[in-house]
DOSE-164870 format. One line per 2 residues: for each residue x negated, y, z of C-alpha. Coordinates in steps of 0.001 Angstrom, whole numbers, plus 500000, padded with zeros to 6 digits. Layout:
residues N
X,Y,Z; ...
end
This chain:
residues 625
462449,953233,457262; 459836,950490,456561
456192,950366,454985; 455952,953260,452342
458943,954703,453054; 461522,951985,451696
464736,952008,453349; 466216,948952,454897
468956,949063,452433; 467576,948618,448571
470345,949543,445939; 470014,950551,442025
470194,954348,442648; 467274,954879,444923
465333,952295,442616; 466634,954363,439203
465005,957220,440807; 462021,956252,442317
461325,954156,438650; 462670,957761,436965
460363,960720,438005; 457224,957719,438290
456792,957879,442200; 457807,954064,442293
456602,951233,440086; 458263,947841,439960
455506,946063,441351; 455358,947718,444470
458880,946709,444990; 457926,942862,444079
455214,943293,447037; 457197,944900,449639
460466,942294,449362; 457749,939807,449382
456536,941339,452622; 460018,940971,453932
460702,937615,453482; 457524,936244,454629
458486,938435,458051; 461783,936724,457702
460683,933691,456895; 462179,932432,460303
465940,933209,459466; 465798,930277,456455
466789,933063,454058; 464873,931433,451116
464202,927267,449481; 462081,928845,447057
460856,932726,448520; 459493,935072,446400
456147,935054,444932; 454361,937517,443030
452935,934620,440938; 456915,933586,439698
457130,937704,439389; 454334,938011,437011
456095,937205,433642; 459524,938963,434192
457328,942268,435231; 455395,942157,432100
458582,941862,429827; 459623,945341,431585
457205,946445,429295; 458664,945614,425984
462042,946931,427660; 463722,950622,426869
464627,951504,430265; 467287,953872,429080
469136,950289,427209; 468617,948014,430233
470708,948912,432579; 469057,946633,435354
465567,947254,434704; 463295,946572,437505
466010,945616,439863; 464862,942214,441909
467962,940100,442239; 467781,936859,444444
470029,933629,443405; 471559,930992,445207
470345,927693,444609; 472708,925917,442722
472334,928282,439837; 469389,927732,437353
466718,929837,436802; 464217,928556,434523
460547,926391,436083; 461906,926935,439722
463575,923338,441605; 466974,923523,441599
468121,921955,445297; 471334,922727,445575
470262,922396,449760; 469250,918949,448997
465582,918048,448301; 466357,914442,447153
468883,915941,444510; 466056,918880,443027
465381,919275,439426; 463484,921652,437632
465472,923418,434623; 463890,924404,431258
466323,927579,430960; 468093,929553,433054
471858,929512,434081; 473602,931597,431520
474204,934587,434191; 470780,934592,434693
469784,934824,431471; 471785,937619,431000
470688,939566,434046; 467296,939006,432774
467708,940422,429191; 469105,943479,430616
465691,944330,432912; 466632,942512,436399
463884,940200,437956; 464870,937069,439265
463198,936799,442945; 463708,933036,443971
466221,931107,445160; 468124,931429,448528
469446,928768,450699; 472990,927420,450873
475340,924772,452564; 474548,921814,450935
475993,921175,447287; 477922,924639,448233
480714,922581,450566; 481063,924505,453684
481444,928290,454819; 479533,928516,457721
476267,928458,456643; 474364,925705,458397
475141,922763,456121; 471458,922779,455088
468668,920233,455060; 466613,923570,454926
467734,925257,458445; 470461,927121,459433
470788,930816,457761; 470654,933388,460487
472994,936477,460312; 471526,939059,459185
473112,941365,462378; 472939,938930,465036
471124,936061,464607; 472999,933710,467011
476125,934221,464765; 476624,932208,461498
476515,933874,458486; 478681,932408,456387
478683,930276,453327; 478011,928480,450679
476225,931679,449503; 474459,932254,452804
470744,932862,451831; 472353,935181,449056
473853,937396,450600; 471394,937372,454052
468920,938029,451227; 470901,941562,450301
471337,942532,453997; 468170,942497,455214
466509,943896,452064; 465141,941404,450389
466708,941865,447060; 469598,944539,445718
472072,941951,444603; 472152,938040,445031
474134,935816,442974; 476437,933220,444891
478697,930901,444058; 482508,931254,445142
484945,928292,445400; 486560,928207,448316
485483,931618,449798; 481970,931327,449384
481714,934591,447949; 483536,936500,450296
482702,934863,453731; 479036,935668,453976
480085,939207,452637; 482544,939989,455257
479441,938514,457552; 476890,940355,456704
478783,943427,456085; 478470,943330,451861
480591,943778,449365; 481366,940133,447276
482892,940421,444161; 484621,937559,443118
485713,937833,439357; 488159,936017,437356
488252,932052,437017; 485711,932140,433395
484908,935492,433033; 481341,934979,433986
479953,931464,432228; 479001,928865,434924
476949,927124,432644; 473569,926294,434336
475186,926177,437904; 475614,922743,439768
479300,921873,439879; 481315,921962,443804
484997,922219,441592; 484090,922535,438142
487722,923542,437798; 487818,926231,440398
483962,927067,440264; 483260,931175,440018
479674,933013,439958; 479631,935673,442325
477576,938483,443539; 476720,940653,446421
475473,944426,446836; 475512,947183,449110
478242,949179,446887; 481091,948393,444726
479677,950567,442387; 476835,948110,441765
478488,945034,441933; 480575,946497,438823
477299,947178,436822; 476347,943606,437663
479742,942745,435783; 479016,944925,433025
476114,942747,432079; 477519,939235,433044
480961,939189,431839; 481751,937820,429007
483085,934206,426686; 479648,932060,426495
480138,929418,423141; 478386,926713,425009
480430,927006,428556; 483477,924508,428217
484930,926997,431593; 484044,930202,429844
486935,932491,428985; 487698,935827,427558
489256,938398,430845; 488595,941662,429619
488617,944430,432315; 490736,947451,431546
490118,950722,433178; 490373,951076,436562
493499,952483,438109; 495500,952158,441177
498199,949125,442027; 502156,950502,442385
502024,948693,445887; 499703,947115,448126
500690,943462,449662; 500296,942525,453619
501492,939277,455556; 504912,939747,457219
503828,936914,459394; 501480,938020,462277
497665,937201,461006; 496073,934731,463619
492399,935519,464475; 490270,932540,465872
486632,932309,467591; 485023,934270,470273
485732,937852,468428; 489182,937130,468060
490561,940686,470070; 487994,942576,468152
488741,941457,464475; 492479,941624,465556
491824,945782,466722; 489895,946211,463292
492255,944627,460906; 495092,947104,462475
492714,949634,461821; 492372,949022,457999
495859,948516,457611; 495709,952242,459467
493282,953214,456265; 495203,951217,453873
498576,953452,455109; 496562,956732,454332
496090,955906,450462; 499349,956982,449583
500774,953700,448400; 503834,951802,448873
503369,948871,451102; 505367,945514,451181
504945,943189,453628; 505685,939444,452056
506406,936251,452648; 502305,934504,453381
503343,931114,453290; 502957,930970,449533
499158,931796,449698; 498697,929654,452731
500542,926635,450958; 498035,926742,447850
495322,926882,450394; 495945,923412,451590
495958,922469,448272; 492361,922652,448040
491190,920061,451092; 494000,918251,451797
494943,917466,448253; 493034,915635,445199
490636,918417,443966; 488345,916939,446692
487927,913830,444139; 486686,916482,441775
483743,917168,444071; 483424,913506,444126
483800,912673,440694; 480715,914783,440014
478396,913863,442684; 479084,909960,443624
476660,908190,441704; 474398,910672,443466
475244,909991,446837; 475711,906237,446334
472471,905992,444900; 470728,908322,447743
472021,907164,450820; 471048,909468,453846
470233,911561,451200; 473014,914336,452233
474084,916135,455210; 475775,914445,457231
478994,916671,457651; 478793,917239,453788
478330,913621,452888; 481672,912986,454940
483335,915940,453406; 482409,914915,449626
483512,910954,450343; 486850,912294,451621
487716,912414,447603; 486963,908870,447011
490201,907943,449369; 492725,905783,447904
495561,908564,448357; 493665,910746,445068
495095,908662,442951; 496143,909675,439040
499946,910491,440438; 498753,912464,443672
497101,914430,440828; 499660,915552,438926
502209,916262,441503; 499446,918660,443114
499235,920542,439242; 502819,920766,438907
502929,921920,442812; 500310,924530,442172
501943,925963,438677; 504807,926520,440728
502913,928391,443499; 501287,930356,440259
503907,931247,439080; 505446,932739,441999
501778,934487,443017; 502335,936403,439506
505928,937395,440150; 504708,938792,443488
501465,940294,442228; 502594,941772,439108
501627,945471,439214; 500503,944613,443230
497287,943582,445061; 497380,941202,448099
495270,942619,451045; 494152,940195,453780
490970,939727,456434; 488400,938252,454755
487905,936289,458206; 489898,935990,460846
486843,935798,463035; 483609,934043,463567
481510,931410,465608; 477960,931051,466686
476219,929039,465482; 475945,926485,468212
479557,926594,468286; 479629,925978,464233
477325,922320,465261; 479694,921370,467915
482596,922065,466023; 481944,921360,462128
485417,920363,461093; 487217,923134,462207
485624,926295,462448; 484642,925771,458849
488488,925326,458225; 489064,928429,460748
486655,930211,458141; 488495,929485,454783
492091,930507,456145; 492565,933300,453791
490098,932737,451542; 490739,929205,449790
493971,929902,448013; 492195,932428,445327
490903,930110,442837; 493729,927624,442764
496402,930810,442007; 493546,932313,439499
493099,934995,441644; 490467,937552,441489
488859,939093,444233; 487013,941722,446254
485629,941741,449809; 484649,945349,451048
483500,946664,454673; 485622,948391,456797
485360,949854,460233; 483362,947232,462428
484641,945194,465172; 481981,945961,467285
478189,946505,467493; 476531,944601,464852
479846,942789,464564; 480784,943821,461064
484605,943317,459550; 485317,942787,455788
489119,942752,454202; 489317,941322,450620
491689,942461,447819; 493574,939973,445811
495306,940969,442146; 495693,938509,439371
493353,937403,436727; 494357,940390,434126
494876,942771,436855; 491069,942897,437871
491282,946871,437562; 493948,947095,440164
491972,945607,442486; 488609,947472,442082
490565,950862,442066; 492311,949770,445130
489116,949036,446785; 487639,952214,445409
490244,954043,447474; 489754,951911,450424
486242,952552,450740; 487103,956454,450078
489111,956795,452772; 486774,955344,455411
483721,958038,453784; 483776,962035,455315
481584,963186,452569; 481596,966021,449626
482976,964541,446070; 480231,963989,444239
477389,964006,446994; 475913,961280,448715
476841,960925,452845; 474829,962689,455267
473257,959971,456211; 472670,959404,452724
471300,962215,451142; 468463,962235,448421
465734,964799,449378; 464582,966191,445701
461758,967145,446742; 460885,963095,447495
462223,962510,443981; 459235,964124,442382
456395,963063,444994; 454087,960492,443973
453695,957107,445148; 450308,957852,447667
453185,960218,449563; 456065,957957,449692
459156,956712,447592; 462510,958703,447675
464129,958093,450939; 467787,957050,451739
469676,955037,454844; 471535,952270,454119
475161,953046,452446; 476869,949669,453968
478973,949087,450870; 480766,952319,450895
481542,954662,448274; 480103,958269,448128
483723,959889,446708; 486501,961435,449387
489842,959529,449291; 492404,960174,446537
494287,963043,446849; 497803,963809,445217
497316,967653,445190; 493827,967097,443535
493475,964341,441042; 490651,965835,439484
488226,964563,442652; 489323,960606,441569
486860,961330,438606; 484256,963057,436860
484370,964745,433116; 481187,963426,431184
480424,965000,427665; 478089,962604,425428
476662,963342,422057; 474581,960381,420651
474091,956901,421352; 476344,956506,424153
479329,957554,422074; 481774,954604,421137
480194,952139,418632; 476953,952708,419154
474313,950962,421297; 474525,952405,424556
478280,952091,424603; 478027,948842,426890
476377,951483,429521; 479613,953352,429453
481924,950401,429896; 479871,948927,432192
480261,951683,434638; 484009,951746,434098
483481,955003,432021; 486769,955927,429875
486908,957548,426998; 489516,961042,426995
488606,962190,423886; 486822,964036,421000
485516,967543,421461; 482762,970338,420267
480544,972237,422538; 480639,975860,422548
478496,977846,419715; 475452,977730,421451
473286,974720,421320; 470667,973477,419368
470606,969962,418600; 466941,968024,417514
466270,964409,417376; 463843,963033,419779
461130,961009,418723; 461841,958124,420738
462679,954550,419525; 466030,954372,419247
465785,957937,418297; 468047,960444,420700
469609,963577,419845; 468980,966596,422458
470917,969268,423248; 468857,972559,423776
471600,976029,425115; 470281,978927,423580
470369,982173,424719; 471162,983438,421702
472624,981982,417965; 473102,978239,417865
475958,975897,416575; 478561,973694,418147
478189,970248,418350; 480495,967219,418478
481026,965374,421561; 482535,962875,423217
484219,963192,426522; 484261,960147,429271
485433,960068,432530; 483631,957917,435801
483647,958341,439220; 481275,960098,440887
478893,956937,442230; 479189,955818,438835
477548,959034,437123; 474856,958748,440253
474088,955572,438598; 474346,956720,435480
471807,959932,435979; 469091,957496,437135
469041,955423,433780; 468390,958751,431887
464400,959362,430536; 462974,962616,430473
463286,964957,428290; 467096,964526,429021
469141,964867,431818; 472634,965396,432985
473469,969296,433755; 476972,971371,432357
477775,971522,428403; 479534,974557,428109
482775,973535,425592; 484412,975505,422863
487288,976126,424981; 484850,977901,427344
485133,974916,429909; 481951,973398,431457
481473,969659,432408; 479039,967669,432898
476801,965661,430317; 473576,965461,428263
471111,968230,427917; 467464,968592,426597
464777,970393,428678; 463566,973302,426081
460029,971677,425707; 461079,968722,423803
461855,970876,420859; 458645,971326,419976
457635,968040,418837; 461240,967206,417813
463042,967165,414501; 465942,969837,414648
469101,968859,413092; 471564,971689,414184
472609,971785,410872; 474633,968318,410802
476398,969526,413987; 476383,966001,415741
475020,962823,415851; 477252,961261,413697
476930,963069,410454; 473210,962443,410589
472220,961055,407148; 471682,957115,408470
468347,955647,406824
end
């Protein structure tokens, strides 16, 4: 633990409940990251670090904020900087090349308007072409494990920025890999989604074509919720596209290499042992396996670099560099000229897109009802070797990432058992651009089956003491250790499919069409089905604005009330729980069948100053005004 008892580790549930029963306030969060990356300063984590100056506006719009409706309020995100965020230099790791934008990037905006605070903005390989991460005019990123290693790139301030606890999530960018490497790295999870589905307006272009937002987080589970408020068509993003994600469920097979995986760098034994240990976890989820034909994937990869969508890097920064000579890293300004060659001509292009539409439409044969399953890295360098070497062990880095984009992949790097002290190992999940839900539920399961914990309940290591949850902020904040990525939920088991999920009964405005619906689906919540409570509760409307219904159990008399039942996993109604203002809570609804789950109740006190409306027997047949 660190100053004032925050853990190393921030994520959105210990913030929910430390912002929840009042023994944390946003501000002290602002100071102690701020703390952190002045202490850190050293590692080149940050271009522009965290002030509580740049804070100042984004915590006073908390204010005018329903905490309950903003899913991600109070939660300090950091950005990488080729994304815009709005009076801050945008560098893309090149001072000679900084602007300063008016507005924010559209993600950002969006992150912003549900709650999160935008810290500053993190450092990257320069103009986001490399994945080793030191490719920077502003120093080289240390790992956030070992500092001699490299921590991978583009996104490498991002997601050094979520390891070492300067921020809960970081947005990166993801072209090549950049997502996923630093990830894997730093031992993160990097969600990758489908080619549009988050705009990429307001972000400096590396492949316009191929170019995804990313983001990185401690959990799955909080990546998603980061999803929830980003996804979506944006009328002004020429890239932007409509992927809707369905609900979650599990893939009929899982996909591994027939050939033998090469591993590469000084690690190269240990991320060999590991990767035969998560194809040891991936045997124990119960689904079929297939080993295929690799050479498809690895084809498309050389697509990428050896083909002409280096000319679309070039096409979009040329009269930059030609104008700003020495401007650029060296490497990078080598790397970006490489598309000006004489070989990228018109023809060259189209036989690559007729090349790659073949390779796509062979990856969605394959993939159909499938994900692919691969090392995120085959290994890793230090960073002294990463200087000596440029060319290669940045190729060495992007063997298994760089064929995602050009197949319109989607994608998911998760932990898995380390390859040795402080020498973390990532694999990444691969499904199709419509089968994004195949892929989180498969990592879901993954990350299950490497947890030895209760369903429902948080890790030892992990647990919440209540008693913290209540204590004010001159004691301490509530206290938990790090969770490394990893879901709180015991692998899937045939003989007990009720422990994949969790029974949720709602009864106001998180019921389907009204506002708080986007809460639901943005925690992967499904909906079963109608239902009634048992005879036995009273129901009275809050007054709160948006006014809230509360359900009060009497022990005696009372009416039933409609409901909705949802189903989420068990991290997801942790999540869930912390978003939910006092009076209410989460505790069992008794149903008319005589069934209990979970869902909303109403502490008896609230009655009193509350308008009762038992008689309408739900929220919905409330007279509307």
């Amino acid at each position: 633990m660190t100053k004032r008892g925050f853990p190393l580790h921030l994520t959105m549930e210990w913030l929910h409940i430390g912002y929840k029963s009042g023994s944390l306030m946003p501000e002290e969060v602002v100071l102690e990251i701020i703390r952190r990356a002045e202490a850190d300063a050293g590692m080149n984590v940050w271009i522009t670090p965290p002030t509580m100056e740049a804070m100042k506006p984004y915590l006073e719009k908390l204010a005018e904020l329903d905490p309950a409706a903003a899913p991600l309020w109070g939660i300090p995100f950091a950005v990488k900087d080729n994304i815009d965020v709005a009076g801050i230099p945008t560098t893309a790791g090149c001072p000679a090349f900084a602007y300063t934008p008016q507005e924010h990037a559209a993600v950002v905006e969006r992150l912003v308007a549900a709650g999160a605070i935008p810290l500053g903005k993190t450092n990257l390989d320069q103009f986001a072409t490399g994945l080793v991460g030191t490719r920077s005019s502003y120093g080289e990123t240390q790992n956030a494990l070992r500092p001699e290693l490299i921590s991978g790139g583009s996104s490498s301030g991002s997601a050094v920025a979520v390891a070492r606890g300067h921020a809960v999530f970081a947005l990166g960018t993801d072209t090549a890999g950049s997502g996923r490497v630093p990830a894997a790295l730093n031992e993160l999870v990097g969600f990758k989604p489908s080619l549009g589905s988050w705009p990429v307006k307001g972000v400096v272009p590396a492949c316009a074509s191929l170019d995804c937002v990313t983001v990185f987080a401690h959990r799955l589970e909080e990546a998603l919720v980061v999803d929830g408020v980003t996804r979506g068509i944006h009328e002004n993003d020429p890239w932007s596209r409509e992927v809707k994600r369905q609900q979650a469920k599990l893939p009929a097979k899982v996909c591994l290499p027939k050939q033998a995986v090469a591993f590469y760098g000084p690690f190269a034994a240990e991320y060999e042992r590991a990767w035969l240990a998560a194809i040891g976890r991936l045997a124990q989820l119960n689904l079929t396996i297939e080993y295929v034909d690799y050479d498809l994937f690895s084809d498309a990869a050389a697509i990428l670099y050896d083909g002409p969508w280096v000319a679309e890097r070039w096409a979009d920064l040329s009269g930059f560099i030609d104008s700003n000579p020495g401007a650029a890293f060296p490497v990078t300004e080598r790397i970006l000229r490489s598309g000006a060659s004489a070989e990228h001509d018109a023809a060259s292009v189209f036989n690559a897109m007729h090349k790659l539409q073949a390779y796509k439409l062979e990856a969605r044969k394959l993939l159909q009802d499938a994900v692919l399953v691969m090392p995120t890295c085959g290994g890793t360098w230090t960073r002294e070797q990463a200087r000596k070497e440029p060319y290669s062990t940045n190729s060495d880095m992007g063997r298994y990432t760089n064929h995602c984009n050009l197949l319109d992949l989607c994608a998911a790097a998760v932990p898995s058992d380390a390859a040795g002290e402080r020498l973390p190992f990532g694999i990444t999940l691969f499904a199709l651009a419509d089968n994004e839900h195949l892929m989180i539920e498969a990592a879901r399961s993954f990350l299950r089956g490497g947890e030895q914990t209760l369903i429902g309940g948080p890790a030892a290591s992990e647990q919440l003491d209540p008693g913290r949850a209540e204590s004010s902020a001159e004691d301490s904040v509530p206290e938990t250790a790090a969770p490394n990525g990893k879901r709180q939920e015991m692998a899937p088991n045939a003989d007990h499919p009720a422990e994949q999920s969790i029974t949720v009964a709602v009864c106001g405005l998180h019921m389907r069409g009204y506002p708080l619906e986007k809460q639901m689906i943005g925690l992967n919540a499904r909906f079963i089905r109608e239902a009634c409570s048992a005879p036995r509760y009273k129901l009275v409307k809050l007054p709160t604005t948006p006014a809230k219904p509360g359900m009060i159990k009497q022990q005696q008399g009372g009416a039933s009330i409609e409901l909705e039942l949802w189903e989420m996993s068990p991290a997801s109604l942790g999540l869930f729980t912390a978003l939910i203002p006092a009076p209410l809570g989460i505790g069992k609804v008794e149903l008319l069948d005589g069934t209990e789950v979970s869902g909303f109740v109403c502490e008896a006190y609230a009655a009193a100053e509350a308008e009762d409306i038992t008689e309408y027997g739900g929220w919905r047949r409330i007279p509307q005004p």
